[in-house]
DOROSE-472738 format. One record per residue: chain; x, y, z of N, C-alpha, C in turn; residue in three letters. Coordinates in steps of 0.1 Angstrom, whole numbers, plus 2048, in hexadecimal, padded with zeros to 3 digits. Layout:
# residues N
+------+-----+-----+-----+------+------+------+-----+-----+-----+------+
! unit ! n.X ! n.Y ! n.Z ! ca.X ! ca.Y ! ca.Z ! c.X ! c.Y ! c.Z ! code !
+------+-----+-----+-----+------+------+------+-----+-----+-----+------+
!    A !   X !   Y !   Z !    X !    Y !    Z !   X !   Y !   Z !  ALA !
...
+------+-----+-----+-----+------+------+------+-----+-----+-----+------+
This chain:
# residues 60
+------+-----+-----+-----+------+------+------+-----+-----+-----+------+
! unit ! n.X ! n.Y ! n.Z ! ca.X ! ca.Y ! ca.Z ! c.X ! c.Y ! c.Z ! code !
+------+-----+-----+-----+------+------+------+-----+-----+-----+------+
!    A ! 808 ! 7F4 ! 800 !  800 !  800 !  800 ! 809 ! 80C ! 800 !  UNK !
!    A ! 807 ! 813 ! 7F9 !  80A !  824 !  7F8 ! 805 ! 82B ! 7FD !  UNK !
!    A ! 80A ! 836 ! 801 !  804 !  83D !  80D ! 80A ! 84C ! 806 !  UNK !
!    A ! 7FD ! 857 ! 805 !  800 !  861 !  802 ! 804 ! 86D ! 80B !  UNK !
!    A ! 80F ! 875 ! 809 !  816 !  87E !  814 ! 80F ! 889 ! 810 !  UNK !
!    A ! 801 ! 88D ! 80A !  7FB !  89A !  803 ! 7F2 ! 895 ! 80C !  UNK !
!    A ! 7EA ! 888 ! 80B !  7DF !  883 !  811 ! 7DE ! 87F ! 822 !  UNK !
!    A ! 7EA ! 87B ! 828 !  7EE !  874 !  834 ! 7F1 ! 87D ! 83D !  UNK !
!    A ! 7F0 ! 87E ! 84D !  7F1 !  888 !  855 ! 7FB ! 87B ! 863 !  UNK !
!    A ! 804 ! 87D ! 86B !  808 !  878 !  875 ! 805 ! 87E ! 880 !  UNK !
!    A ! 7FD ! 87B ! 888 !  7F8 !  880 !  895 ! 7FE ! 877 ! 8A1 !  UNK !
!    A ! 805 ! 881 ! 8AE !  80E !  87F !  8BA ! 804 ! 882 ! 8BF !  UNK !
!    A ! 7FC ! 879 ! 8C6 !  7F4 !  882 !  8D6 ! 7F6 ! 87F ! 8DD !  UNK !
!    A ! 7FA ! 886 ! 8E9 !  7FB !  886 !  8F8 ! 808 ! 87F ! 8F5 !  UNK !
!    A ! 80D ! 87C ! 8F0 !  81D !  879 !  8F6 ! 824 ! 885 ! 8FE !  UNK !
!    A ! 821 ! 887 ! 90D !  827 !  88E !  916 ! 829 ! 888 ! 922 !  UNK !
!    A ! 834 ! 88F ! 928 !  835 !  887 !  93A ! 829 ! 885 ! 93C !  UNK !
!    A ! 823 ! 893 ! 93E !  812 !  88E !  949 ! 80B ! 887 ! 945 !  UNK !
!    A ! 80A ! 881 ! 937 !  7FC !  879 !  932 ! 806 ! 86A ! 931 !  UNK !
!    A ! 80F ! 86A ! 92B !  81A !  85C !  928 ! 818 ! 857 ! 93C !  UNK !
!    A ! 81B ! 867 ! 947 !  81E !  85B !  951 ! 819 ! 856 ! 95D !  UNK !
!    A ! 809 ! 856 ! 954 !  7FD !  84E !  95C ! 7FC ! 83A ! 956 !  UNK !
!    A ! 804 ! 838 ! 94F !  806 !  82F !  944 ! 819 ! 824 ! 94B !  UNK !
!    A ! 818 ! 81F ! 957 !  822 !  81A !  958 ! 826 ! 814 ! 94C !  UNK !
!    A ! 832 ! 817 ! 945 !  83B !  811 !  93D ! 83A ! 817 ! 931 !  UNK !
!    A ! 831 ! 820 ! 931 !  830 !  824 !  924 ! 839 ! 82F ! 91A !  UNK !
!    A ! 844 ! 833 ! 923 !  84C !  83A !  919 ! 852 ! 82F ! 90F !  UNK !
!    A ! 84F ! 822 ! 911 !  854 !  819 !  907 ! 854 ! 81E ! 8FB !  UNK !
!    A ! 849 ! 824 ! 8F7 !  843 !  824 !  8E6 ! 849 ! 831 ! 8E5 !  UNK !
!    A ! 853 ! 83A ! 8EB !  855 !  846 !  8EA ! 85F ! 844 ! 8DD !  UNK !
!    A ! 86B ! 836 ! 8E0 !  872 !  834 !  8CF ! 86C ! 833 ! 8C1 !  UNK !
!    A ! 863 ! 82B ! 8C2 !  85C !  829 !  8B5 ! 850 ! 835 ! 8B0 !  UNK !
!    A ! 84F ! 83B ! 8B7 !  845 !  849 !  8B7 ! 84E ! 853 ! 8B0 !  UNK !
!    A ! 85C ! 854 ! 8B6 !  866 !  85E !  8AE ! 86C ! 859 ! 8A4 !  UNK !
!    A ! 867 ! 84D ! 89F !  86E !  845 !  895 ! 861 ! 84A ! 88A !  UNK !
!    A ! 858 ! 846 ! 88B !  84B !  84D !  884 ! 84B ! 858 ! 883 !  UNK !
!    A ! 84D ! 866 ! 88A !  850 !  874 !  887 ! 855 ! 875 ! 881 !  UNK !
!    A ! 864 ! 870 ! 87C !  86E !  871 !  878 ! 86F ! 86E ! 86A !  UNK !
!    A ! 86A ! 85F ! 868 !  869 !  85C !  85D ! 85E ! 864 ! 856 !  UNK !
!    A ! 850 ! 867 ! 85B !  843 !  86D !  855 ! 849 ! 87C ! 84E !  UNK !
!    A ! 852 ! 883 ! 856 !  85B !  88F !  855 ! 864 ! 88E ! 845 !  UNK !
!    A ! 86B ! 886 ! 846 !  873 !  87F !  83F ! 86C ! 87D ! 830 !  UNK !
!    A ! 861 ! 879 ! 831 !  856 !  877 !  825 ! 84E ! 87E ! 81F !  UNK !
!    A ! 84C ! 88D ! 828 !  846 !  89A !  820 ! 83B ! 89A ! 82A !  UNK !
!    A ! 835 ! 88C ! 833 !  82B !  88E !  83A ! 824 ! 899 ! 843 !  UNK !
!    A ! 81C ! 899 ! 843 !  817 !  8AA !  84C ! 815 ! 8A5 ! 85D !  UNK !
!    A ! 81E ! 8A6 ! 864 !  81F !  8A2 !  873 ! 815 ! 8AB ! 87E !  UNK !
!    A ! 80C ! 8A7 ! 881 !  807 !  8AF !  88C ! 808 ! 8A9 ! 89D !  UNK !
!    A ! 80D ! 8B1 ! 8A2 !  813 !  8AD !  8B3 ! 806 ! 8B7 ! 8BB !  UNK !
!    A ! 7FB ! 8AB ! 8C2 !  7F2 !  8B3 !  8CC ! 7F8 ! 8AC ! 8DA !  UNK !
!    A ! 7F7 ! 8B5 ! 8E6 !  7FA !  8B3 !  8F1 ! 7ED ! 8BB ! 8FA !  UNK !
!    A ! 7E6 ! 8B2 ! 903 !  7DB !  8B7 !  90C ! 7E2 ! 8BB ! 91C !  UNK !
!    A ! 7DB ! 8C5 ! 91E !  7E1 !  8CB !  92B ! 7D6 ! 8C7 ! 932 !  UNK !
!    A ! 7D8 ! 8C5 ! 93E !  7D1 !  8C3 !  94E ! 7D1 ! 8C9 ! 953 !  UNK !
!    A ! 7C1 ! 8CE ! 95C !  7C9 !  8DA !  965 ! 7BF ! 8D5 ! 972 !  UNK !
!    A ! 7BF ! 8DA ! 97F !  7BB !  8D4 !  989 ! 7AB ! 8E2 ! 98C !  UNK !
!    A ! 7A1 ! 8D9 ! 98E !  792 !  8E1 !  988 ! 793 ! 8E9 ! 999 !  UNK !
!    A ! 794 ! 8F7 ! 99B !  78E !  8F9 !  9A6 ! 782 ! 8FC ! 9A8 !  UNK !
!    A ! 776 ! 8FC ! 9B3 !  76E !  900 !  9AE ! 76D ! 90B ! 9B8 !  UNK !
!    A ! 761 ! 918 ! 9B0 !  75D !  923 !  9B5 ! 75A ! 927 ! 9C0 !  UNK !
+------+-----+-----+-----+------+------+------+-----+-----+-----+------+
C-alpha cells in the first residue's frame, strides 16, 4: 500500500510526562513514536503534535 504525503496527516497526542506518567511503563513507546516523526518528516508528511493540559478544578 502507498500512502500519500498530500493526503496523510501524523498525529502525537499526549505524549507528555503528565499524561505518559499515569501509564506505568509507558515511556516505552516514546522510541518508536520518534522513529514515526521522523520518518513521516523525512517523507514530506504534515506532523501534528497535540498535548492536553490538566488543571486542578477549584470551586467558587
Amino acid at each position: 500500500m502507498k500512502i500519500d504525503p498530500r493526503k496523510t496527516a501524523v498525529l502525537s497526542l499526549d505524549i507528555q510526562q503528565g499524561i505518559l506518567g499515569f501509564v506505568p511503563g509507558a515511556e516505552a513507546i516514546l522510541p518508536n513514536a520518534a522513529k514515526v516523526v521522523e520518518t513521516a518528516r523525512k517523507g514530506g508528511f504534515y506532523c501534528c503534535t497535540w498535548g492536553s493540559a490538566l488543571s486542578r478544578v477549584i470551586p467558587r
